[in-house]
C-alpha positions as CSV (number, residue, x, y, z in Angstrom):
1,X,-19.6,15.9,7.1
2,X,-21.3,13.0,4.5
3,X,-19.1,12.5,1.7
4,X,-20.5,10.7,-1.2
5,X,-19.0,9.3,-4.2
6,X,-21.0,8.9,-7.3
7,X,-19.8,6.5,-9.9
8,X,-16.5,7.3,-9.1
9,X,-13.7,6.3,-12.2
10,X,-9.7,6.9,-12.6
11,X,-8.0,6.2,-15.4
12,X,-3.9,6.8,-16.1
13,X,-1.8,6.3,-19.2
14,X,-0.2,3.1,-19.8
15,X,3.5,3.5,-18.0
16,X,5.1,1.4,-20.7
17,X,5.3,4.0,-23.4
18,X,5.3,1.2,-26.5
19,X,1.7,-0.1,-25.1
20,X,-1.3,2.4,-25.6
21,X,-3.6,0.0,-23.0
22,X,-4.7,2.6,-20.3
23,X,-4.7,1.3,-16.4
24,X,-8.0,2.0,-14.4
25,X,-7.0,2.5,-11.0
26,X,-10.7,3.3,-9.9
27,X,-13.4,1.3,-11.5
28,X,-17.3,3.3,-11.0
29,X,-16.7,3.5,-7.2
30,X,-20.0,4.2,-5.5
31,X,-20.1,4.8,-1.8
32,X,-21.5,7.1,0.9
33,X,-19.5,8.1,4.1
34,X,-21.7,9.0,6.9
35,X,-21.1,11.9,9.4
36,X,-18.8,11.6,12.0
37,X,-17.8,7.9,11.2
38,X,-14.4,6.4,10.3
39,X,-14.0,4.1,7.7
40,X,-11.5,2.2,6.8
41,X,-10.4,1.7,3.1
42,X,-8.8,-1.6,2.7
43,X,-7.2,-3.5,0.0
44,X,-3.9,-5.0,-1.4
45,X,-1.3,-2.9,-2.9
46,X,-2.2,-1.1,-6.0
47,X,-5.7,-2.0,-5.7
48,X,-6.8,1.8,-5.6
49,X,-7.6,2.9,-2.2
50,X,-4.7,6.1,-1.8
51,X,-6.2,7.2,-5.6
52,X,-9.5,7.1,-4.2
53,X,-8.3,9.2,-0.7
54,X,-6.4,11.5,-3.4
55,X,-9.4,12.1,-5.5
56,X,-11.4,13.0,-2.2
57,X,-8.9,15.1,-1.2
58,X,-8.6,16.9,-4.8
59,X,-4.9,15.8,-5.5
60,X,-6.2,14.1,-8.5
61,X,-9.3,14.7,-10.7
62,X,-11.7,11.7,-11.5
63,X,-11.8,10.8,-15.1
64,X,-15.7,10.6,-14.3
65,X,-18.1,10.7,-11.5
66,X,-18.9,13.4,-8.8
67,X,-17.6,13.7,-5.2
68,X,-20.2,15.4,-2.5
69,X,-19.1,16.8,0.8
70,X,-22.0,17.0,2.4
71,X,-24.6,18.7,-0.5
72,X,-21.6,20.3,-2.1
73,X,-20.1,19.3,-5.2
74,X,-16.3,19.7,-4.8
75,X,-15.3,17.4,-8.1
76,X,-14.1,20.6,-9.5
77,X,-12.6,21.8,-6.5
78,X,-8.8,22.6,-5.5
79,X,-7.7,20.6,-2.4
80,X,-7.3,24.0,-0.5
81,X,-10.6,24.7,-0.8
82,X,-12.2,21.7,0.3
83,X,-11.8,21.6,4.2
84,X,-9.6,18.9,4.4
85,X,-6.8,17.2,6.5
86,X,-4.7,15.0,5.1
87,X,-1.9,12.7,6.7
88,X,0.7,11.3,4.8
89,X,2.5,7.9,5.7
90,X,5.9,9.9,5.6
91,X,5.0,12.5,8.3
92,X,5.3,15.0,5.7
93,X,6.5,17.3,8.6
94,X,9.6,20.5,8.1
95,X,12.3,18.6,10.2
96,X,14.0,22.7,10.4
97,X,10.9,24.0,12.3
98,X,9.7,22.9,16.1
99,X,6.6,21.0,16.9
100,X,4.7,24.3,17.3
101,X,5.7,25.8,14.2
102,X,4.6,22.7,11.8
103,X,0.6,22.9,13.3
104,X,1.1,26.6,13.4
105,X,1.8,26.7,9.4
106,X,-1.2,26.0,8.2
107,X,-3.1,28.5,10.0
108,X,-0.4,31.2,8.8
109,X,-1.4,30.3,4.9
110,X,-4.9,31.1,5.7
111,X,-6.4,34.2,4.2
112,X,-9.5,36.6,3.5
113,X,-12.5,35.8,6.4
114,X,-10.2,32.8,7.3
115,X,-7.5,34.7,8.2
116,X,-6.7,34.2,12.3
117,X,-5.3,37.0,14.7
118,X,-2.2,35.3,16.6
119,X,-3.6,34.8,19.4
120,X,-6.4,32.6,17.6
121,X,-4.0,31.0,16.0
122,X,-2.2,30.3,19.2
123,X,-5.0,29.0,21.1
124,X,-6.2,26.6,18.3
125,X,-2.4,25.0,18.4
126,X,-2.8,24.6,22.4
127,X,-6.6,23.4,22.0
128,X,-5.4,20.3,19.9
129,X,-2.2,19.7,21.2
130,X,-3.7,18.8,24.2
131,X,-6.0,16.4,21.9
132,X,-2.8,14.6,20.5
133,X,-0.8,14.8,24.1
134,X,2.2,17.2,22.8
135,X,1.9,20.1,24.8
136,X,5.8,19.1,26.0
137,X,7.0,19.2,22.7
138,X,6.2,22.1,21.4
139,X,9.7,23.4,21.2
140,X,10.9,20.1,19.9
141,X,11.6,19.6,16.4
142,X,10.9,16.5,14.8
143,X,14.3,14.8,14.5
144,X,14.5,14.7,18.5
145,X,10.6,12.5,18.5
146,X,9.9,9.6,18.1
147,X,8.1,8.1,15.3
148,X,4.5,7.9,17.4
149,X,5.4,11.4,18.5
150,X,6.1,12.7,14.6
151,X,3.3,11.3,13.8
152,X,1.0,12.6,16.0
153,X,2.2,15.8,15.2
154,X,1.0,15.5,11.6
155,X,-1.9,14.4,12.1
156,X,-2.6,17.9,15.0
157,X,-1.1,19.8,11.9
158,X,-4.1,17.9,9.9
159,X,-6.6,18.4,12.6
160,X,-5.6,22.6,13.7
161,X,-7.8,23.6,10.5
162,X,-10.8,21.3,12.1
163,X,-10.8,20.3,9.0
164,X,-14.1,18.9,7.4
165,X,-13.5,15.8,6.6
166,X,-9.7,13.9,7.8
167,X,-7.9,11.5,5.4
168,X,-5.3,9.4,6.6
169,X,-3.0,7.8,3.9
170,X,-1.3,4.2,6.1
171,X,-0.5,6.4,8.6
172,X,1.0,3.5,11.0
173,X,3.3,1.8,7.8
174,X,6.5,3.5,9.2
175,X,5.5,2.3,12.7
176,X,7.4,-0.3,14.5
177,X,4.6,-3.0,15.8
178,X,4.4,-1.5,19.5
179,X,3.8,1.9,18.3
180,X,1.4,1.0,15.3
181,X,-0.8,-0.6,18.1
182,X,-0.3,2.3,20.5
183,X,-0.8,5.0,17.7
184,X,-3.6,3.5,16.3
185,X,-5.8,3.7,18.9
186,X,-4.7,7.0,19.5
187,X,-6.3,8.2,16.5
188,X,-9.4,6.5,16.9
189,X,-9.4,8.3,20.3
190,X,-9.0,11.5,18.5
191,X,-11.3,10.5,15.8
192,X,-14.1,9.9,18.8
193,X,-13.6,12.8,20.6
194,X,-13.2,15.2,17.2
195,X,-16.0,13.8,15.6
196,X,-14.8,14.3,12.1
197,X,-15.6,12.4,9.7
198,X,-12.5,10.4,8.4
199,X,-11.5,8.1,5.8
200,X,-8.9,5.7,6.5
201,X,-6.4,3.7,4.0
202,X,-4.5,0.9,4.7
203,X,-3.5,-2.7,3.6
204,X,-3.5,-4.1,7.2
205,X,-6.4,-5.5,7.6
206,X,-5.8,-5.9,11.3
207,X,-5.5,-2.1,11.3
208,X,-8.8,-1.5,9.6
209,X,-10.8,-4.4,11.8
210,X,-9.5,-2.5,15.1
211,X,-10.3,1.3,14.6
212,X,-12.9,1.6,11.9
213,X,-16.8,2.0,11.9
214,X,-17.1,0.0,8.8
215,X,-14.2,-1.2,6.2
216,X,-14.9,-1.0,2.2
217,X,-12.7,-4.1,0.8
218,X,-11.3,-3.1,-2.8
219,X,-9.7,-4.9,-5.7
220,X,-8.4,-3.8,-8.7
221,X,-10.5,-0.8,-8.2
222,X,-13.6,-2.2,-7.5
223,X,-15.6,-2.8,-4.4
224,X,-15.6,-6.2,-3.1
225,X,-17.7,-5.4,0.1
226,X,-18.6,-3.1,2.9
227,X,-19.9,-3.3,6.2
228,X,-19.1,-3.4,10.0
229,X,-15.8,-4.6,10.1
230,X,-16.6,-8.3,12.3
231,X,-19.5,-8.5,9.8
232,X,-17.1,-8.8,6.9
233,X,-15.0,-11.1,8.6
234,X,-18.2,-13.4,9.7
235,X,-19.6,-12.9,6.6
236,X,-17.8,-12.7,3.3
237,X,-19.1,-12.6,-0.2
238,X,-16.7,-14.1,-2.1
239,X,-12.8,-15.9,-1.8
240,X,-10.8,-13.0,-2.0
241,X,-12.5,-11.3,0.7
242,X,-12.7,-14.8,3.0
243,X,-8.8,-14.7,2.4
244,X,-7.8,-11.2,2.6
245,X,-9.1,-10.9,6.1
246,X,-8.2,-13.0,9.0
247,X,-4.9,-14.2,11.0
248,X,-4.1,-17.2,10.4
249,X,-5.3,-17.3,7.2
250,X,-8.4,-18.9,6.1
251,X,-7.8,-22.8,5.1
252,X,-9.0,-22.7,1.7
253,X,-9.6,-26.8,0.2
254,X,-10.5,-28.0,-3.2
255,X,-14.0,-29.4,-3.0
256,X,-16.5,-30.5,-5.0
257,X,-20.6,-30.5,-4.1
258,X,-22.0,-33.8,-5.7
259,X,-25.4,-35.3,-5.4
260,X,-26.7,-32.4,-2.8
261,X,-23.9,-33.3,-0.5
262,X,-20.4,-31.1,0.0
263,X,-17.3,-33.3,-0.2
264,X,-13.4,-32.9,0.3
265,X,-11.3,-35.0,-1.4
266,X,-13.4,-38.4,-0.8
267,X,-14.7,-37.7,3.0
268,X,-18.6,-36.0,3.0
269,X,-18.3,-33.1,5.5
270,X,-21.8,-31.6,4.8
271,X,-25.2,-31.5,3.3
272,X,-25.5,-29.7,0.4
273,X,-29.4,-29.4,0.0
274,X,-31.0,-27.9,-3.1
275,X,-27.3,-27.2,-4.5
276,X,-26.3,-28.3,-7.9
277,X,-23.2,-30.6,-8.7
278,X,-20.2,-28.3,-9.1
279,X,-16.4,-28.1,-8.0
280,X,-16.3,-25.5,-5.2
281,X,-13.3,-23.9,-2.6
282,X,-14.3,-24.8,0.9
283,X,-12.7,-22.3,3.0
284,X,-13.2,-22.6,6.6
285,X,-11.4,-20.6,9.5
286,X,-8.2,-21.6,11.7
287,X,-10.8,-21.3,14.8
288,X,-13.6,-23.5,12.8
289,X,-12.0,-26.8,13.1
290,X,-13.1,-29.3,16.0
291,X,-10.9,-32.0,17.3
292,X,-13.2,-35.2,17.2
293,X,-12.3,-38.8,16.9
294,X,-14.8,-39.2,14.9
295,X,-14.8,-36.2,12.7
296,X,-15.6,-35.9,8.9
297,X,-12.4,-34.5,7.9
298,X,-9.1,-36.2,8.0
299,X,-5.8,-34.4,7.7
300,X,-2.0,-35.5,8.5
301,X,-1.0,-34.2,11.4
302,X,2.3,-32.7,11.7
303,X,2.9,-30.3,14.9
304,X,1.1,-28.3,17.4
305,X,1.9,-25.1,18.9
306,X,0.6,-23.9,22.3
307,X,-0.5,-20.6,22.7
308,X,-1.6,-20.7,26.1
309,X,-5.7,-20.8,26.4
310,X,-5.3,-22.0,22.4
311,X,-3.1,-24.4,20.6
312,X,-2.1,-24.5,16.9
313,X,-2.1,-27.7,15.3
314,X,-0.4,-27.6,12.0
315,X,-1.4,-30.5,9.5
316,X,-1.7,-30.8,5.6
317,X,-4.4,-32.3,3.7
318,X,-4.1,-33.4,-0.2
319,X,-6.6,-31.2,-1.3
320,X,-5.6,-28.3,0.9
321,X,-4.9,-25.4,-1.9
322,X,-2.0,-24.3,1.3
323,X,0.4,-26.2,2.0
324,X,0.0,-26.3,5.6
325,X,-3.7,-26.6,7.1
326,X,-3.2,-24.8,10.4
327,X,-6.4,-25.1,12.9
328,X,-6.7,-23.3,16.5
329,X,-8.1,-25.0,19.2
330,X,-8.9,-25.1,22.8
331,X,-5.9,-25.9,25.0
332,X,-8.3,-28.8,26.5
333,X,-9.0,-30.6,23.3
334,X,-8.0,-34.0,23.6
335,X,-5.2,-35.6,20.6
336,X,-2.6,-37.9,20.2
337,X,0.5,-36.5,18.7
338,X,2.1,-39.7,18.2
339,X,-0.5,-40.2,15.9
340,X,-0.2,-39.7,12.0
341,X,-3.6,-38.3,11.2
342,X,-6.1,-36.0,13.5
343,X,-10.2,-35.7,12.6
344,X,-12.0,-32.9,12.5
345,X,-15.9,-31.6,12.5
346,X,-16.2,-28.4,11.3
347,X,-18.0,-25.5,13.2
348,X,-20.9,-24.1,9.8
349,X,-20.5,-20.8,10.9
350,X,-16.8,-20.2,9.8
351,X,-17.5,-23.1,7.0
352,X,-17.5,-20.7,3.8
353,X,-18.2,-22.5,0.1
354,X,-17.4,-20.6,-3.2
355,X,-18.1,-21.5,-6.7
356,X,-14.6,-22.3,-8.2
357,X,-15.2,-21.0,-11.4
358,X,-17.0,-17.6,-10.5
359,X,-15.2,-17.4,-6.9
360,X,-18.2,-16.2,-5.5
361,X,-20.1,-17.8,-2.1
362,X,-22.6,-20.6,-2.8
363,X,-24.9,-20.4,-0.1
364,X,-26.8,-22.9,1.8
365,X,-30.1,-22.9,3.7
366,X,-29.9,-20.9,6.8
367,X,-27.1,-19.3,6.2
368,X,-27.3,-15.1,6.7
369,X,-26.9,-13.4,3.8
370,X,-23.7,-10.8,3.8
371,X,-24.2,-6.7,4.6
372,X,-24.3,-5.7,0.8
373,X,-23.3,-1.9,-0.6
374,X,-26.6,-1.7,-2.2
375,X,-28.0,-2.4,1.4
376,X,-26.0,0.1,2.8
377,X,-26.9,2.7,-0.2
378,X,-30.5,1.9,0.6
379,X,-30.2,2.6,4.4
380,X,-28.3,5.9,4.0
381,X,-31.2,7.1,0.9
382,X,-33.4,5.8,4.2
383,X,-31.8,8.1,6.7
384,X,-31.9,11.0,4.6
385,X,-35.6,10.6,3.7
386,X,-36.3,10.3,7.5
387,X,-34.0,13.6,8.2
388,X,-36.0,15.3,4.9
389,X,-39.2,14.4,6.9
390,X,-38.0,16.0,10.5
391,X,-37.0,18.8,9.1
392,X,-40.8,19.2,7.2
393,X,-42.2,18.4,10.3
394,X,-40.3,20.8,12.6
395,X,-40.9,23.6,9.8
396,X,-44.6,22.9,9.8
């Protein structure tokens, strides 16, 4: 199921009851879910990704724009209505009723032509336990699980409906950091093997990278980016994104780009062709830094750390906006730790430049431009034209 937001907008009252200012959680979000995929929504706290799973789940109303499922226009609709599952990061599940009896309850509350015999109802519990792997627990209840367990037993009670389209609200934040892992790729299992389309929201960014098909980056409501989740990381289209995703950290440096050539602090560590004078960020990536004697940039070194095939070296730099720089290298790379001061070249692919003013990337020739939304709009308007087409030609 293709769900598509159009010019998507929340606004809430001010909480502070002397101020009249209102607080827009969800600023004219556009953006097109494609069948079958899962995508992760990923942002910092309060930046408006669970009011954006609430409003496609119908739990709130938009103060504006539509919401599609498919060619339907649910915007209007009552959550009950809509064909979805929805997974809560408390469980959500009835702690006096067994395993079996927390799927089995949403089937009971269905009625007219939805309405199930028992025995359908019965089979469609066994059909996706076995999807979730908790056909031993049935008769458990949920104080006697763990916290993996309880939680796959949410998200069967989400899936028993085969719900049109899943939502999955930080599922894994009540996980310790063995089960988050182990969870999490169970539900990209089940997401694989289901098919549904499903909509995923976290702040982990590490989370969204592993599981989904593509990850839309938001802040303070607003779209910052979309695509493939490596292509975001490889490619990002301004600082907040470039330091929102990655661990370690991307090293972000003042800079400044002066007569076509890109400069930290004194020491020239690129061209700059074509580019006017201006004072920039230079961020560039813990695994971007290359240990040469002869390197253009100089920082103080302070430690290392080995990681086994990698080290960390940790060093500062005066015009390092961090206060460590921290760099990872090959476990073969060559340095003298007695030594005060360790030189660098830098690798341009995970070099990044951003206008300090604006924040945005300045880019330089050769570089690939990022995976836009209004690329991706144009490619899904694309693919529906093409299925419009196939489906004249088949008539015909």
């Amino acid at each position: 199921m293709k769900v598509q937001l159009q010019n998507i907008t929340k606004i809430f009252p001010s909480r502070n009851k002397k101020s009249k200012e209102l607080v827009t959680a969800v600023n004219d979000f556009t953006f097109t879910v494609p069948d079958g995929k899962l995508i992760g929504l990923l942002g910092p706290s309060g930046c408006g990704k669970s009011t954006t799973l609430y409003m496609i789940s119908g739990l709130e109303k938009p103060t504006s724009g539509k919401i599609f499922f498919g060619e339907d226009d649910v915007t209007e609709l009552p959550p009950e209505k809509r064909g979805i599952g929805l997974v809560f990061q408390n469980y959500a599940l009835y702690p006096h009723m067994t395993v079996r009896q927390n799927i089995l309850f949403p089937l009971q509350n269905l009625k007219g032509e939805d309405k199930l015999t028992k025995e359908q109802m019965l089979d469609h519990v066994d059909e996706v336990t076995k999807l979730v792997q908790l056909e031993q627990y049935l008769d458990r209840k949920p104080n006697q699980m763990s916290g993996g367990q309880q939680q796959r037993v949410a998200i069967a009670r989400a899936l028993v409906k085969m719900p049109r389209v899943l939502l999955l609200d930080e599922p894994l934040s009540n996980l310790d950091a063995r089960l988050r892992l182990q969870t999490r790729e169970e539900i990209r299992r089940i997401q694989r093997e289901t098919g549904i389309t499903t909509i995923f929201v976290t702040h982990d960014q590490e989370e969204a990278m592993s599981i989904s098909d593509m990850i839309v980056v938001m802040k303070l409501g607003v779209i910052q980016q979309v695509g493939e989740p490596q292509e975001v990381y490889d490619n990002p289209v301004n600082l907040f994104v470039s330091k929102f995703l990655g661990t370690p950290p991307i090293n972000v440096f003042n800079g400044r780009i002066s007569g076509e050539k890109l400069y930290i602090g004194e020491e020239e560590i690129a061209s700059a062709e074509g580019k006017e004078d201006m004072d920039v960020y230079v961020g560039i990536r813990p695994e971007g830094f290359i240990v040469d004697p002869n390197g253009k940039l100089t920082c103080n070194l302070e430690s290392r750390e080995v990681m086994g095939r990698d080290v960390s070296i940790v060093s500062n730099h005066p015009e390092s906006a961090n206060p460590i720089v921290r760099s990872i290298v090959d476990s073969e790379s060559v340095f003298d730790m007695d030594a005060q001061t360790i030189k660098y070249n830098i690798k341009k692919s995970k070099m990044f430049v951003f206008n300090k003013e604006t924040e945005e990337r300045v880019f330089f020739e050769g570089d690939k431009l990022p995976y836009h939304l209004t690329q991706y709009l144009e490619e899904i308007k694309s693919e529906e034209t093409q299925t419009e087409e196939n489906t004249q030609e088949d008539n015909a």
